[in-house]
C-alpha positions in Angstrom: 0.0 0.0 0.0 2.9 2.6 0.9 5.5 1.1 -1.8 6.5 3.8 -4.1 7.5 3.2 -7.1 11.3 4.6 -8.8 9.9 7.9 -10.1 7.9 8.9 -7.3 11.0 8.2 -4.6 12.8 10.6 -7.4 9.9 12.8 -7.4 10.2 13.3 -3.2 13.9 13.6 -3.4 13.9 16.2 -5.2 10.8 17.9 -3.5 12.8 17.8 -0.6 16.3 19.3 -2.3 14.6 22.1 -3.4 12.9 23.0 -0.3 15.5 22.3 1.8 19.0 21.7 -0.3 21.6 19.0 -0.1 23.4 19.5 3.2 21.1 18.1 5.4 21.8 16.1 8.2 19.6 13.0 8.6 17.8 14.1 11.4 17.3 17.3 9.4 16.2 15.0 6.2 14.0 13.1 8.2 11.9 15.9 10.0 12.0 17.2 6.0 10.4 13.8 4.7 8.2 14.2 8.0 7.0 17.6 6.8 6.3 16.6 3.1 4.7 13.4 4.2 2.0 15.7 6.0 1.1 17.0 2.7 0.6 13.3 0.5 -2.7 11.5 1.5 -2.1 8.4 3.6 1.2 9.7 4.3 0.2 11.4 6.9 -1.2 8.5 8.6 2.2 6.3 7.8 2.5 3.6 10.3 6.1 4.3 12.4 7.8 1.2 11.0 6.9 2.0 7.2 7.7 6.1 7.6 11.2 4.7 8.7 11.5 2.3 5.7 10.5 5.0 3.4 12.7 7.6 4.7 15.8 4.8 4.5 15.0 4.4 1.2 14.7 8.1 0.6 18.1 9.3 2.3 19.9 6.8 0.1 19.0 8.0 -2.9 18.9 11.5 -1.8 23.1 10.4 -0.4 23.4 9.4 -3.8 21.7 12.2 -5.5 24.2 14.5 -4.3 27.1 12.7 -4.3 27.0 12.6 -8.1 23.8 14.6 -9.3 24.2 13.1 -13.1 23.4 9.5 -11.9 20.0 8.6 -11.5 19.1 6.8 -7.9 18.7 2.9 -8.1 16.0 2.5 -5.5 15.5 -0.6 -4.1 12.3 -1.4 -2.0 
């Protein structure tokens, strides 16, 4: 029900780099995936354990995403 699929982790990545840029910590990432989950239906609602596998899979790619902004995220769910 909460599995997102590759474009849509992309699409949140990069909602949250241009809100909030790419020198976040992770406990600045998280409260910013926190934040933007408030505004997706169902999100909102996200059950602990599944808001923490999202954001996981979120920081990596967002890691990744500015590491080396050319390469496109391999998300893995």
């Amino acid at each position: 029900m909460y599995d997102l699929q590759p474009d849509q982790i992309d699409s949140l990545i990069a909602i949250i780099r241009e809100a909030s840029g790419d020198n976040l910590s992770r406990a600045a990432f998280t409260e910013a995936a926190l934040q933007l989950f408030e505004d997706i239906a169902g999100f909102e609602t996200l059950p602990g354990n599944q808001s923490r596998r999202v954001i996981h899979i979120l920081w990596q790619g967002y890691r990744l995403a500015i590491r080396d902004p050319k390469q496109k995220p391999k998300n893995q769910q």
